[in-house]
KEKEFI-806420 format. One line per 10 residues: number of its first residue (from 1); their letters; for each residue x, y, z of C-alpha. Coordinates in steps of 0.5 Angstrom, whole numbers, plus 500, padded with zeros to 3 digits. Layout:
BEGIN
NUM = A = X,Y,Z; ...
// end
This chain:
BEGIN
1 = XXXXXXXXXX = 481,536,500; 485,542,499; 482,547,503; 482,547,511; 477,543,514; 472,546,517; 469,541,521; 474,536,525; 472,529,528; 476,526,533
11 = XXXXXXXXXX = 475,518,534; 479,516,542; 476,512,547; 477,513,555; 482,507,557; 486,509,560; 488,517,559; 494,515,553; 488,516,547; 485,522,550
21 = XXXXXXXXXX = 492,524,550; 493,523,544; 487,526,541; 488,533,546; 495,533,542; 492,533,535; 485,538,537; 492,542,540; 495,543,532; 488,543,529
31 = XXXXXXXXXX = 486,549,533; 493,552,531; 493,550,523; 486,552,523; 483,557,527; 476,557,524; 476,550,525; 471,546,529; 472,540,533; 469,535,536
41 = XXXXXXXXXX = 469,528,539; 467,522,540; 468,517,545; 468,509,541; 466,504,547; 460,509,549; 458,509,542; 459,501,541; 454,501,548; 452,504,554
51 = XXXXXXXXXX = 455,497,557; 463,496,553; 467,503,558; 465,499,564; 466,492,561; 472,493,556; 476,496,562; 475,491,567; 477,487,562; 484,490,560
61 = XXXXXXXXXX = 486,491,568; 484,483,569; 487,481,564; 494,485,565; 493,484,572; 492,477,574; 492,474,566; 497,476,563; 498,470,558; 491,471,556
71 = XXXXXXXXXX = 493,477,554; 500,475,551; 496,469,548; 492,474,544; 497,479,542; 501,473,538; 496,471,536; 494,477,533; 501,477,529; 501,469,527
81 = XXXXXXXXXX = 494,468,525; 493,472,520; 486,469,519; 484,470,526; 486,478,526; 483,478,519; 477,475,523; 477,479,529; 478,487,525; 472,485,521
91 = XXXXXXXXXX = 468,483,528; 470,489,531; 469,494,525; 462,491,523; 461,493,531; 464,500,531; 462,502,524; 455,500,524; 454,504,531; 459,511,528
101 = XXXXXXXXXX = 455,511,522; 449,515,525; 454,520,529; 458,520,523; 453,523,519; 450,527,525; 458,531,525; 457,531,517; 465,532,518; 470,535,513
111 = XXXXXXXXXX = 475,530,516; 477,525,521; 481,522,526; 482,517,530; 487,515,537; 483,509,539; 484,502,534; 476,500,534; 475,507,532; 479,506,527
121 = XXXXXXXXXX = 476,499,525; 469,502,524; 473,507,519; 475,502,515; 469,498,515; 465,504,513; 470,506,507; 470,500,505; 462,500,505; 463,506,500
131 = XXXXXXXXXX = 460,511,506; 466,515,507; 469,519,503; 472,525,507; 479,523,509; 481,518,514; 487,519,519; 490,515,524; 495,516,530; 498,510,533
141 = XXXXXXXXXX = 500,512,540; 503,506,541; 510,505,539; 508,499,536; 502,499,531; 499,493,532; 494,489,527; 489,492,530; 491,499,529; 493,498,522
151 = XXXXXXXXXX = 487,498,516; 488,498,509; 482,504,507; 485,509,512; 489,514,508; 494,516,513; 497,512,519; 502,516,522; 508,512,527; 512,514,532
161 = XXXXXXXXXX = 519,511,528; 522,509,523; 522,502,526; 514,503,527; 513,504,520; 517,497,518; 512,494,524; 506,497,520; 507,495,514; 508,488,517
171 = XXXXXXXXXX = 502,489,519; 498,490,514; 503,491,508; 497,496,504; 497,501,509; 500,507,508; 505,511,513; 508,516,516; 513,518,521; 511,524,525
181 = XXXXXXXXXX = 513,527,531; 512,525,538; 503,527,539; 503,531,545; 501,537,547; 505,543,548; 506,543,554; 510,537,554; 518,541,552; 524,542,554
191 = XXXXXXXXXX = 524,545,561; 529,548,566; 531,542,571; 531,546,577; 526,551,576; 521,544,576; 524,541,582; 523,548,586; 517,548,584; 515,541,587
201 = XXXXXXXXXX = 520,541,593; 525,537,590; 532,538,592; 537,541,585; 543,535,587; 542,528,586; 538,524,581; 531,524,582; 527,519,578; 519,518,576
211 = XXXXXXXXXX = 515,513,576; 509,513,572; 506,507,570; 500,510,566; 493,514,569; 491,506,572; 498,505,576; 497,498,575; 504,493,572; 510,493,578
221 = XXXXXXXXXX = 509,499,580; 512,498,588; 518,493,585; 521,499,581; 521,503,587; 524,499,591; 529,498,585; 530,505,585; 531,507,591; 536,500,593
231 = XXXXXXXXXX = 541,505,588; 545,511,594; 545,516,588; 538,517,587; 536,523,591; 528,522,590; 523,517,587; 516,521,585; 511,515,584; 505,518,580
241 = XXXXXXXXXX = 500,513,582; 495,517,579; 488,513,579; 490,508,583; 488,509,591; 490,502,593; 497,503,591; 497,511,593; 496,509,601; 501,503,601
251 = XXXXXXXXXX = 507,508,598; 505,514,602; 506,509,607; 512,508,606; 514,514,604; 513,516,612; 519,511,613; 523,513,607; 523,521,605; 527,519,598
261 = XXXXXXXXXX = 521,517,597; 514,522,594; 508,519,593; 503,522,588; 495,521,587; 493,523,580; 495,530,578; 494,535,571; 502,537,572; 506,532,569
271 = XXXXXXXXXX = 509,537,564; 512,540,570; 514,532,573; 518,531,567; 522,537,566; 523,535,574; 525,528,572; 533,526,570; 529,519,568; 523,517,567
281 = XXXXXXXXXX = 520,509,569; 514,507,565; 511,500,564; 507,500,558; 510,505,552; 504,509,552; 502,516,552; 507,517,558; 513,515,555; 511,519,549
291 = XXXXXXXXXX = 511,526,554; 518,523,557; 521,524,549; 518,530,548; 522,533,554; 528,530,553; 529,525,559; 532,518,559; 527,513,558; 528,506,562
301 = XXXXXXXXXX = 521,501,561; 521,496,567; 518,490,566; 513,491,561; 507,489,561; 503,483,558; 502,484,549; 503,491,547; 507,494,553; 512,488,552
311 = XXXXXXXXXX = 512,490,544; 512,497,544; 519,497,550; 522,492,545; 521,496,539; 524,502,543; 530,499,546; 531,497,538; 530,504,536; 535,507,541
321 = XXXXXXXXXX = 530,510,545; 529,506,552; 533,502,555; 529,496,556; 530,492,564; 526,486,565; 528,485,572; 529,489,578; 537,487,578; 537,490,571
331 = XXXXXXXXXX = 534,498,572; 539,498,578; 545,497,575; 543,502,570; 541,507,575; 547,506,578; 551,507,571; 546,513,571; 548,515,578; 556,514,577
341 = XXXXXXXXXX = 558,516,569; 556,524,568; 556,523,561; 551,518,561; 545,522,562; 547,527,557; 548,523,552; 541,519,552; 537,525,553; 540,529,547
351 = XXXXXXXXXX = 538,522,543; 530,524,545; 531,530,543; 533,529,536; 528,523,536; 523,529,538; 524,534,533; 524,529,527; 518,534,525; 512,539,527
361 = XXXXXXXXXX = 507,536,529; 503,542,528; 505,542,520; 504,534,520; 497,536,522; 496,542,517; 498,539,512; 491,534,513; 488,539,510; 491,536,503
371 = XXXXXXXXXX = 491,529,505; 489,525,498; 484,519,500; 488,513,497; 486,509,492; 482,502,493; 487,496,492; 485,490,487; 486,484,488; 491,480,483
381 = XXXXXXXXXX = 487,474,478; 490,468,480; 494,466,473; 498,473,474; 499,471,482; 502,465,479; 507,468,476; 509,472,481; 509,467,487; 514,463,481
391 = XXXXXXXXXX = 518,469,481; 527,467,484; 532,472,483; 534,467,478; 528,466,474; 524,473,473; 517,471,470; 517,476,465; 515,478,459; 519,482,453
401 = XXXXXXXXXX = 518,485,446; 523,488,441; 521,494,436; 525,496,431; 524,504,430; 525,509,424; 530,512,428; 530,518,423; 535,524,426; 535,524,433
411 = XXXXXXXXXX = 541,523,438; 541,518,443; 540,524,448; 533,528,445; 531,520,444; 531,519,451; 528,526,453; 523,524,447; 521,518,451; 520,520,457
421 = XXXXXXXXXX = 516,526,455; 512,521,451; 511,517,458; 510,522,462; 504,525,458; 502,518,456; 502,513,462; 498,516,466; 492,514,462; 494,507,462
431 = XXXXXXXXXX = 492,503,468; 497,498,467; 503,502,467; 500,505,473; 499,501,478; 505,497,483; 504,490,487; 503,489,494; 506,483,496; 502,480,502
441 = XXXXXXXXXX = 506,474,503; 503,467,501; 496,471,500; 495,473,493; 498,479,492; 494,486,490; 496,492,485; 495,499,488; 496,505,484; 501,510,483
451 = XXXXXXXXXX = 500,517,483; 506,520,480; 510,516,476; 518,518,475; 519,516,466; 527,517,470; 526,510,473; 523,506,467; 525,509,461; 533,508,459
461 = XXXXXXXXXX = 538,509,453; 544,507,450; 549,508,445; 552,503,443; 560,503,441; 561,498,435; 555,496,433; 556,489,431; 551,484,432; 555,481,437
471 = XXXXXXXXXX = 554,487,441; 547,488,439; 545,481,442; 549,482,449; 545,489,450; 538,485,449; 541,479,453; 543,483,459; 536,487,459; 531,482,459
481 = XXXXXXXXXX = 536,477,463; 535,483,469; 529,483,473; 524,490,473; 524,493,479; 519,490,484; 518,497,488; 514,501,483; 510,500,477; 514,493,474
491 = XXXXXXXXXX = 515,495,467; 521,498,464; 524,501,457; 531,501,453; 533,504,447; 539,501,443; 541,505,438; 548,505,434; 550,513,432; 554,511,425
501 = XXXXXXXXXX = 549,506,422; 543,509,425; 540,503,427; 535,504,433; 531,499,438; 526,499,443; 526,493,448; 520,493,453; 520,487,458; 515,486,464
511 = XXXXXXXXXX = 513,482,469; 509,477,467; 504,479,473; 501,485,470; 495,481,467; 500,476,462; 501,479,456; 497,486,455; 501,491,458; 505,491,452
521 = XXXXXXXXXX = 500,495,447; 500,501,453; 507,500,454; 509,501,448; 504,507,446; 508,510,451; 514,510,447; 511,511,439; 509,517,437; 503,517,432
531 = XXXXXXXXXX = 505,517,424; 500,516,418; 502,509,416; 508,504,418; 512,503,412; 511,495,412; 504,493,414; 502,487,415; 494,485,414; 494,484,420
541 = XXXXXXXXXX = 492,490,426; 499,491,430; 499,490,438; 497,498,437; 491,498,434; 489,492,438; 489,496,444; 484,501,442; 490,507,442; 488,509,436
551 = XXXXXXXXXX = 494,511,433; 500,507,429; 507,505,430; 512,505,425; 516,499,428; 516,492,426; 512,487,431; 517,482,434; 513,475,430; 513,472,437
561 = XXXXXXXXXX = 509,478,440; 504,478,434; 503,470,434; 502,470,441; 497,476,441; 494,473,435; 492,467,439; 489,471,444; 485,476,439; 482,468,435
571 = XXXXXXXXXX = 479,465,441; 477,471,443; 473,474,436; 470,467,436; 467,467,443; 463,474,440; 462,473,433; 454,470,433; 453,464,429; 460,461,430
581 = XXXXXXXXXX = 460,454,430; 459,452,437; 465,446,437; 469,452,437; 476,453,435; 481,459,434; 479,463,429; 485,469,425; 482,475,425; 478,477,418
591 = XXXXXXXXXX = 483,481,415; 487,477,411; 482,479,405; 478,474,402; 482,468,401; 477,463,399; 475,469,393; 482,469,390; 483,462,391; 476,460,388
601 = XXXXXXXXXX = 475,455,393; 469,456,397; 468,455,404; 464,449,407; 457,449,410; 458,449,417; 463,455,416; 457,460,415; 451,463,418; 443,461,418
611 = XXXXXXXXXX = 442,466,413; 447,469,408; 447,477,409; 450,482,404; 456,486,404; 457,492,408; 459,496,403; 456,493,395; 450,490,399; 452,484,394
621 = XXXXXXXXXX = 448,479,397; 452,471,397; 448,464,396; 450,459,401; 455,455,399; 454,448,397; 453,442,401; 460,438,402; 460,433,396; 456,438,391
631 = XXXXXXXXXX = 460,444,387; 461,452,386; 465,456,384; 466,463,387; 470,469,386; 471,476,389; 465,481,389; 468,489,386; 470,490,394; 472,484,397
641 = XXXXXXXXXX = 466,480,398; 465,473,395; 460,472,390; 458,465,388; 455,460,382; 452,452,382; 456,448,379; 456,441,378; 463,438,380; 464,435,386
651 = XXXXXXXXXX = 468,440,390; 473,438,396; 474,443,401; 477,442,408; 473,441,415; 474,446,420; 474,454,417; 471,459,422; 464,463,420; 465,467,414
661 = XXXXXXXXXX = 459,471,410; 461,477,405; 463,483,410; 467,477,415; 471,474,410; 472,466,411; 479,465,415; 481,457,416; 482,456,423; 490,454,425
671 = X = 491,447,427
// end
């Protein structure tokens, strides 16, 4: 897609208010990028059935209430099995794909959003079903995307931090990620302090902290007031108990006995309450600490709750960006830091204020419009993964060739400009120098592919100074002893050339798990030009030509290369030829000429086909040969082809060859 879309489609669901809020950021900067653009929405639980709001969010305020180890236990398990997150993705993503399919197709949207994991999910299942081909985007409002949150089908997830991104890539290494700014609206800006205060009757001197634990107001609301107000230089404490009236009656209770304290129910100005605010007390690392960073205001999360409200603190508290106190003590004392050091405050909000401008929201949603869908993965055959599983920092499991060239009267510079150029132009044609490999662990790894390849990182030059063989073999020796580069396309190129004698080398080395030995055909046509016919050519076809390229090098092709390819190219041939003997054997290919003509011996029965066929170019018919133990002579036809006549004397002949008739000559097997 490169035109703005014009239908937009976002996935949240109503747990909680954190994913709508997420969701109203993100139609907030669409509606600004793409003014022509419609917007519409989706509600996943109402999707997956009329009966998962009501019971997933029973769940959810059961589990953090009264079971938070149940909720711990799944969270970890989520991170230490992998087989069980995997199993419960697919579960949730078959649920929730197969209810969006319809609505999706209703939408007929250009692109989708999703803030809500399960929605997520259900794009994944989808893409990977082959029904979505509209880009796929996800916001993480979390500070840290969990494994439910992260899928490998979804062109872009967009974290909260740097230390986000490494979580996500933790989670799902092929997902594909990037760092945005904090998803809110507008609204939700640096304001002025003391306008704020007035508006809400709160006095200018003093500290005045707000406690906002989401818009269930669950988690230990009441300890963090009472931790707060334990603290004399705090002037007021605003509780925002939001939906929760049970909790909104006690602290207004209470309030009748401490007038620091300001009980709140639910309320739509929260922009204002944080402008208010010198610090913000929240429990979960949702959408509200969020708001709190945008504003620029001190975040602290107390006690967080059980599973992703415990990770999101401790990954902000890592990042710098909260200050994270698991009990009581710890939020009073550093309220009394606050209180007591002036320069304390300053200093924690310009911190949220660099975090907050890290990028435009607004641009990061515009630029949407060009998101590219990402390739699917391929998962790696099990004989290259061994290979890469076998890889140490001592032992790269890589594989090399060297290549003599003509080196003509080039420099060493125009020599690296002229490879470079040949790869750019070359290598994007050429899946195996292409694709990059992702590890998974002790999982069999996957190649993904690479749009843009840089030939800066993959194709080198060097001069060499003396030129003696000594210095020749210490330049191979440190090239192929190094190992390629495992964070792109793991293949690499490097032209030794000696200026007095004009002596020029490609050396080409790779890892051993780009399907063993057949990246070198393509790596080294990046580095060949096309030229009539090499000087010295063997009866044999080059790497080159074997691989289809179509086009020849003028180098000579290291004897270890051609034997090992040369293996390869005759089981290969005798598992296609029809009519090959069917004990097998590895058979050279049939272009060293008809030896048995020039040698005058004939080619044993079991080495040819039901019936004798004629040349391709003469139509000279051959007879079969004679039974082992009988006799025959046999000389070249006037194109290569064997013709034969009886004779009587015994005729010893070897007893393996490979098929043979006038068009595939007779070429004995290797032993």
């Amino acid at each position: 897609m490169t035109s703005p879309p014009r239908r937009l489609l976002l996935l949240s669901a109503t747990i909680g208010e954190g994913h709508n809020a997420t969701a109203r950021a993100v139609e907030e900067a669409a509606r600004r990028a793409w003014p022509g653009c419609e917007v519409s929405w989706l509600d996943v639980l109402e999707q997956m059935g009329s009966w998962v709001p009501a019971s997933f969010n029973w769940i959810y305020a059961a589990n953090v209430e009264s079971t938070p180890w149940l909720y711990d236990w799944f969270y970890r398990a989520l991170w230490r099995w992998r087989w069980f997150a995997d199993g419960s993705r697919r579960f949730v993503g078959s649920w929730s794909g197969r209810r969006l399919r319809r609505r999706i197709a209703e939408h007929r949207p250009d692109l989708i959003v999703s803030t809500y994991p399960l929605g997520t999910a259900g794009l994944d299942w989808l893409r990977r079903r082959g029904e979505l081909d509209v880009p796929l985007a996800a916001v993480v409002s979390d500070f840290c995307p969990h494994p439910f949150w992260v899928y490998s089908r979804i062109d872009a997830h967009f974290v909260m931090s740097e230390v986000s991104l490494r979580e996500l890539h933790r989670a799902e290494p092929e997902a594909v990620g990037e760092v945005c700014a904090p998803p809110v609206v507008a609204a939700f800006r640096p304001a002025d302090r003391t306008a704020a205060r007035s508006r809400f009757g709160l006095p200018e001197q003093g500290v005045t902290v707000l406690v906002s634990c989401g818009s269930l107001g669950f988690g230990s609301v009441e300890r963090a007031v009472d931790a707060s107000l334990a603290v004399e230089g705090v002037g007021r404490v605003v509780v925002v108990c939001a939906r929760n009236e049970a909790l909104h009656q006690r602290c207004a209770r209470r309030a009748e006995r401490d007038r620091r304290l300001v009980p709140l129910g639910w309320t739509d100005d929260m922009p204002a309450l944080i402008a208010a605010a010198d610090v913000v007390v929240s429990n979960a690392g949702g959408a509200t600490a969020l708001e709190a960073l945008a504003c620029g205001r001190t975040l602290v999360m107390f006690e967080p709750i059980a599973g992703h409200g415990r990770a999101n603190a401790e990954l902000m508290a890592e990042a710098g960006l909260a200050e994270l106190c698991p009990r009581s003590s710890d939020l009073t004392g550093l309220l009394r830091t606050l209180t007591t050091d002036p320069a304390e405050l300053p200093r924690r909000e310009r911190t949220a204020l660099e975090h907050s401008r890290i990028a435009d929201f607004t641009e990061q949603v515009a630029a949407l419009a060009r998101l590219r869908r990402q390739p699917a993965t391929e998962t790696m055959r099990a004989q290259d993964a061994f290979f890469v599983h076998a890889t140490t920092p001592r032992t790269p499991q890589q594989a090399g060739a060297v290549l003599r060239l003509d080196g003509g009267t080039r420099s060493t510079q125009e020599w690296r400009e002229h490879l470079r150029e040949l790869v750019q132009h070359r290598a994007p044609g050429l899946p195996l120098l292409t694709r990059r490999m992702v590890s998974r662990g002790h999982r069999r790894p996957r190649w993904r592919h690479v749009e843009a390849l840089d030939p800066a990182e993959h194709v080198r030059c060097r001069e060499l100074h003396s030129g003696t063989p000594r210095e020749w073999h210490q330049s191979r020796h440190a090239f192929f002893g190094t190992p390629v580069r495992a964070d792109g396309p793991p293949w690499e190129l490097l032209l030794l050339r000696d200026a007095r004698t004009n002596r020029t080398e490609l050396l080409a080395k790779a890892h051993h798990g780009p399907s063993g030995t057949e990246w070198r055909s393509p790596a080294l046509s990046c580095g060949c030009s096309p030229t009539t016919r090499p000087a010295h050519r063997s009866n044999r076809p080059t790497g080159l030509e074997r691989g289809g390229l179509g086009q020849e090098c003028s180098c000579a092709v290291s004897p270890t290369w051609r034997a090992r390819d040369s293996r390869r190219r005759r089981a290969s041939m005798a598992a296609a030829r029809p009519g090959a003997p069917s004990r097998g054997g590895r058979c050279r290919p049939p272009t060293c000429g008809p030896a048995h003509a020039r040698t005058g011996r004939a080619p044993p029965p079991c080495c040819w086909r039901s019936s004798p066929k004629p040349c391709t170019t003469c139509s000279t018919t051959a007879p079969a040969p004679p039974r082992a133990g009988a006799s025959g002579s046999w000389s070249p036809g006037p194109h290569g082809c064997a013709t034969a006549s009886a004779s009587t004397s015994p005729a010893t002949t070897p007893a393996r060859w490979s098929s043979t008739c006038p068009s595939a000559p007779c070429i004995p097997h290797s032993a």
